[in-house]
Residue frames as a rotation matrix with the C-alpha (Angstrom) as fourth column:
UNK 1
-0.121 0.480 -0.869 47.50
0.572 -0.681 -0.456 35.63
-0.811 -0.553 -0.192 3.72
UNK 2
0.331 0.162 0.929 45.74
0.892 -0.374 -0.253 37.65
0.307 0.913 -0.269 0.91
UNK 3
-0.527 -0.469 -0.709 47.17
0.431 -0.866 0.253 41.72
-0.733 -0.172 0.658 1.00
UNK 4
0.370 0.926 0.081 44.70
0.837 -0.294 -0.461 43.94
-0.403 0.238 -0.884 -0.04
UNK 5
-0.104 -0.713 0.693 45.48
0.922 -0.330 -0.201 46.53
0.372 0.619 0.692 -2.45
UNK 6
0.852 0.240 0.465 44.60
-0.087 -0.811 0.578 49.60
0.516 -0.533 -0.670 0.13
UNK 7
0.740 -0.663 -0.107 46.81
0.518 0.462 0.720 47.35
-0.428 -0.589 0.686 2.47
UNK 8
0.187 -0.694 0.695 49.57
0.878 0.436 0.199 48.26
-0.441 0.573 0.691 -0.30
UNK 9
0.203 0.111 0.973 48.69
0.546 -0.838 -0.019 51.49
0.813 0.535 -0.231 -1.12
UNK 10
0.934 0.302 0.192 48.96
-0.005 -0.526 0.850 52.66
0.358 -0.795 -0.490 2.63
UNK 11
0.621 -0.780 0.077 52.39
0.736 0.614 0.287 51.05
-0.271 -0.121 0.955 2.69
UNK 12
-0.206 -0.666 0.717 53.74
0.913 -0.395 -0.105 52.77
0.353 0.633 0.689 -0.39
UNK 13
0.726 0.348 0.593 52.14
0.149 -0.922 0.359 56.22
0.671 -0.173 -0.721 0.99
UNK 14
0.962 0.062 -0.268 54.42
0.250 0.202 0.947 55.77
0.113 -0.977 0.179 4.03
UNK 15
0.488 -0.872 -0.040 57.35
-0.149 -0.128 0.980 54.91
-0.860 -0.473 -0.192 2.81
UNK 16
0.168 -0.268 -0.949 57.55
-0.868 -0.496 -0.013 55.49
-0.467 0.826 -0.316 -0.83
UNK 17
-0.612 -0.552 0.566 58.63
-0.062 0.747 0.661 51.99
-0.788 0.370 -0.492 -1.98
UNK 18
-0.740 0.406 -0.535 57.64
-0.598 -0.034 0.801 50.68
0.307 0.913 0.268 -5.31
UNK 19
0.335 0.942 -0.029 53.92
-0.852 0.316 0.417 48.65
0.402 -0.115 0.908 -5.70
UNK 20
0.279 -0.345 -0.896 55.91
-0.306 0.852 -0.424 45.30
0.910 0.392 0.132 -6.22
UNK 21
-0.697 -0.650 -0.303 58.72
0.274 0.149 -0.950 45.74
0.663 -0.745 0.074 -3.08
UNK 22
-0.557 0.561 0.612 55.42
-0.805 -0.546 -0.232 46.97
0.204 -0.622 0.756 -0.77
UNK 23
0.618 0.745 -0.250 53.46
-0.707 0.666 0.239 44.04
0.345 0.029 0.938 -1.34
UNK 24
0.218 -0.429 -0.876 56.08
-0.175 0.866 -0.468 41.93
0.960 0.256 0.114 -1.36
UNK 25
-0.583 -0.770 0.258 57.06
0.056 -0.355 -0.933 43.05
0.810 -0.530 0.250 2.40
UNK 26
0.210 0.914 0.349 53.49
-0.964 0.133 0.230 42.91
0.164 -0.384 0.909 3.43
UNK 27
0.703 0.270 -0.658 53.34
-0.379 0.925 -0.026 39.36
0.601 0.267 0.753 2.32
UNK 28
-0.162 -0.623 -0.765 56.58
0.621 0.538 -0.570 38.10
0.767 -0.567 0.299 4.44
UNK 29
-0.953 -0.116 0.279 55.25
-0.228 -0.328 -0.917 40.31
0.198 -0.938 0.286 7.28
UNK 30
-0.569 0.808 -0.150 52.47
0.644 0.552 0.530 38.59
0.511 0.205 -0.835 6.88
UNK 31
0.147 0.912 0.382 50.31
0.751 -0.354 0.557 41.82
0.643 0.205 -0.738 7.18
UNK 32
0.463 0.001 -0.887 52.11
0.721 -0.582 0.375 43.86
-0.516 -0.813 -0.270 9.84
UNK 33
0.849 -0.022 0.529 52.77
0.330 -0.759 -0.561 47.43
0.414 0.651 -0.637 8.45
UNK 34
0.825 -0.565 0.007 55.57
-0.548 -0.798 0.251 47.90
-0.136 -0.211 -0.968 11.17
UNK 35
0.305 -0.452 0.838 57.41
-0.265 0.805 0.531 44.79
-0.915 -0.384 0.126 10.06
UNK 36
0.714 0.207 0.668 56.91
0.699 -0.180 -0.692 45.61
-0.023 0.962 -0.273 6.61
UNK 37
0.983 0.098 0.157 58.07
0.046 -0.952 0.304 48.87
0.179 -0.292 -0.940 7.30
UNK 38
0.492 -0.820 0.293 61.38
-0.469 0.034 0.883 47.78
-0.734 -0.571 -0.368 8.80
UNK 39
0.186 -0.437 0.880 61.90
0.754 0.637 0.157 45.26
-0.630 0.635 0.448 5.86
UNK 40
0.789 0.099 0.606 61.45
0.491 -0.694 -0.526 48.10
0.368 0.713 -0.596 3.11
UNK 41
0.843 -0.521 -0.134 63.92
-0.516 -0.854 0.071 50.44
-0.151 0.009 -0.988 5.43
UNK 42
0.332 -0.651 0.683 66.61
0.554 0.720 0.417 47.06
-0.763 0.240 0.600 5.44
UNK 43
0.351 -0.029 0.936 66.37
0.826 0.480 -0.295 46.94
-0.441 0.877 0.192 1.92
UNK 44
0.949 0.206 0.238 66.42
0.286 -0.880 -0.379 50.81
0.131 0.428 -0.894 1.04
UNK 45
0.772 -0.634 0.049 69.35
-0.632 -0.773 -0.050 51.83
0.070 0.007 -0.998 2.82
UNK 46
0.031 -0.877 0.479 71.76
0.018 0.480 0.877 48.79
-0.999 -0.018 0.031 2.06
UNK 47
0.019 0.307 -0.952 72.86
-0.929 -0.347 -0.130 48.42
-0.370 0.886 0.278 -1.58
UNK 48
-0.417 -0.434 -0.798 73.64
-0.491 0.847 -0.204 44.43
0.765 0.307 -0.566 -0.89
UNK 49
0.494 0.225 0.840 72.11
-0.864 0.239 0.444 42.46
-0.101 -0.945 0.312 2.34
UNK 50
0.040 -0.357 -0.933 74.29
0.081 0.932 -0.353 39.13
0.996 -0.061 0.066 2.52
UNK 51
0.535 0.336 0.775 73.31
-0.845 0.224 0.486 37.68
-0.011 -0.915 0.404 6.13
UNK 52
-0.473 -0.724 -0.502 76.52
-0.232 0.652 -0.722 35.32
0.850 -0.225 -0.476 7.46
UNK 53
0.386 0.523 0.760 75.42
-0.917 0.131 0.376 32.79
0.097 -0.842 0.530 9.68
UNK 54
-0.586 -0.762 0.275 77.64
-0.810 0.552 -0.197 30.11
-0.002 -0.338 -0.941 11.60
UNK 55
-0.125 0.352 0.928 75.04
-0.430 0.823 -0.370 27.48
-0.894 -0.445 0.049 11.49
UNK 56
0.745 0.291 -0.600 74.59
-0.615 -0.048 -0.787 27.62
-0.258 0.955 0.143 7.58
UNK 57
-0.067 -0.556 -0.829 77.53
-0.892 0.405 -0.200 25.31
0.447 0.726 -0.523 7.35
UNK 58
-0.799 -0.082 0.596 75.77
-0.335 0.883 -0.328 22.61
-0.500 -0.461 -0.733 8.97
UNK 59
-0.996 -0.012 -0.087 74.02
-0.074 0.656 0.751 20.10
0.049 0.755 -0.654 6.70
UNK 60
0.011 0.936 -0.351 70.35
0.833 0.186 0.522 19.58
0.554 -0.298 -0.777 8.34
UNK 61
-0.649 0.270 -0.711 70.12
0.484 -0.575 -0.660 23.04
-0.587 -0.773 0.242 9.40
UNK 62
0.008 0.720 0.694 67.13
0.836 -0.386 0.390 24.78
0.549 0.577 -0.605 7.90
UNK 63
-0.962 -0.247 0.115 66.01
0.131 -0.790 -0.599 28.39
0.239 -0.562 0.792 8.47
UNK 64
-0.450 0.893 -0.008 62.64
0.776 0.395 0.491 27.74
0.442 0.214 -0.871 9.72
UNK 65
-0.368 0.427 -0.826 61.73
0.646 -0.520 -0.558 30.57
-0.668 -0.739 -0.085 12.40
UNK 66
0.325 0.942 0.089 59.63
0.762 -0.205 -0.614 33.10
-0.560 0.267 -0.784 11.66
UNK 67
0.752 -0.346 -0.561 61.84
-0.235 -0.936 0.262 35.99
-0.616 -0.065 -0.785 11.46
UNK 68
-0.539 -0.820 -0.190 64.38
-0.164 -0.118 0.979 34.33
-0.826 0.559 -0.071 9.38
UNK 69
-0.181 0.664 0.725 61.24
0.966 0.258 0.005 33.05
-0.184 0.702 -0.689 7.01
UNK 70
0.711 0.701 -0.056 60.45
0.602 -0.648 -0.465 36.92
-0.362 0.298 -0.883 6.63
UNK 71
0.376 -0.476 -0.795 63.70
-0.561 -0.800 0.213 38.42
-0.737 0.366 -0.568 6.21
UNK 72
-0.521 -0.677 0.520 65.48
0.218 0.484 0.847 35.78
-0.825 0.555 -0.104 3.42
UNK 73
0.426 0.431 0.796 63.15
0.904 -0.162 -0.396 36.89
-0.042 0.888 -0.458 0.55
UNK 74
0.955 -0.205 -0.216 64.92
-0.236 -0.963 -0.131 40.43
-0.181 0.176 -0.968 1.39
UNK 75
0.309 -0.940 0.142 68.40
-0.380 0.015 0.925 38.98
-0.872 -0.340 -0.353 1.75
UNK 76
0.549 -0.380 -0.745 71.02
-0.834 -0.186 -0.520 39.06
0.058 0.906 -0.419 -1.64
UNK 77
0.055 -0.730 -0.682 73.29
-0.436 0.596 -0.674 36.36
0.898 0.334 -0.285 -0.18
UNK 78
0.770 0.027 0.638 72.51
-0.579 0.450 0.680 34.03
-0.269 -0.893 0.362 3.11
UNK 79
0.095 -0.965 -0.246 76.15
-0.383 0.193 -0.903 32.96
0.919 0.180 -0.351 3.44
UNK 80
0.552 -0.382 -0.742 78.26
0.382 0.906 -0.182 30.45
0.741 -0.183 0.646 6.14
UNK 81
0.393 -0.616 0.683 80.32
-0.507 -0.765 -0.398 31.79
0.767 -0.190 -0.613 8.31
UNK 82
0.964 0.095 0.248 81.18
-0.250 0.635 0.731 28.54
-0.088 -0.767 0.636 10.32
UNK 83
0.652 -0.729 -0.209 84.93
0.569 0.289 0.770 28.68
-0.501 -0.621 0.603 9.19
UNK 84
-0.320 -0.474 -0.821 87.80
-0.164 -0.825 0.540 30.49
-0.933 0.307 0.186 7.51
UNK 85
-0.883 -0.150 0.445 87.37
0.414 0.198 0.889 28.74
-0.221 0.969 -0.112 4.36
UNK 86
0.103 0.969 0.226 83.52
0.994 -0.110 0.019 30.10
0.043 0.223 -0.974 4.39
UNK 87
0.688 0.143 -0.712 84.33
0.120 -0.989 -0.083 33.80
-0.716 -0.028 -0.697 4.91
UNK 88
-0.597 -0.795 0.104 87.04
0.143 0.023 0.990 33.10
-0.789 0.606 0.100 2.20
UNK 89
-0.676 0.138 0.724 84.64
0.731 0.245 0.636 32.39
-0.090 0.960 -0.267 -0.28
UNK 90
0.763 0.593 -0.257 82.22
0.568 -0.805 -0.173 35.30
-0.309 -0.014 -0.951 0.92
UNK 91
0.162 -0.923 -0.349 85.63
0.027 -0.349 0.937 37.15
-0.986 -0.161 -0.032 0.53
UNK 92
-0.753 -0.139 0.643 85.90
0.348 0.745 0.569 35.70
-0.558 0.652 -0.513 -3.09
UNK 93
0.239 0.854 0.462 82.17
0.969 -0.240 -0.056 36.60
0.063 0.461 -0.885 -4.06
UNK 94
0.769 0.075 -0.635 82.55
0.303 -0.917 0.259 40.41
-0.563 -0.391 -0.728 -2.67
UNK 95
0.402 -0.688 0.604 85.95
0.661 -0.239 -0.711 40.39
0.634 0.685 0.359 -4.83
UNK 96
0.841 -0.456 0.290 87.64
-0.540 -0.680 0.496 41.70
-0.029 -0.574 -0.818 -1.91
C-alpha cells in the first residue's frame, strides 16, 4: 500500500510523532489513521515494548495474523514465555 505524504502529514498533525515513526505506522496499519494512531500511542508512552508470548517457544509457529503482522515492527523484543527457563532469560536480558 503506497502512503501518501498528506496521509503522513495528517498523522503527524494529530499526534505529533516524527515524519519517519508516522509513516512507518501508516504502513503496518496499512492506511488506517485509528490503528496508526494506537500504534504511535503504544510506542510513545512505553520506553521498551517486549511482547511475551507462550507459543513463541514452539518451533513452526509463525506470527502470521494481521494484528501481530502490524504490531512486531513496533515491538523491541517478541520474547517466549512457554517456560521458566524462557522468562529466565527475558529476566537475564532486562538485567533484573
Amino acid at each position: 500500500m503506497s502512503i501518501s505524504a498528506a496521509d503522513v502529514k495528517k498523522l503527524r498533525d494529530s499526534t505529533g510523532a516524527g515524519m519517519m515513526d508516522a509513516k512507518r505506522a501508516l504502513e503496518e496499519a496499512e492506511g488506517d489513521f485509528e490503528k496508526a494512531t494506537e500504534l504511535l500511542r503504544i510506542k510513545r508512552r512505553a520506553g521498551r515494548v517486549i511482547w511475551l508470548n507462550p507459543l513463541l517457544g514452539n518451533p513452526s509457529y509463525e506470527p502470521l495474523t494481521r494484528g501481530m503482522a502490524a504490531a512486531l515492527p513496533l515491538v523491541d523484543h517478541f520474547a517466549a514465555a512457554h517456560n521458566l527457563a524462557a522468562l529466565r532469560e527475558l529476566a537475564d536480558r532486562l538485567h533484573l
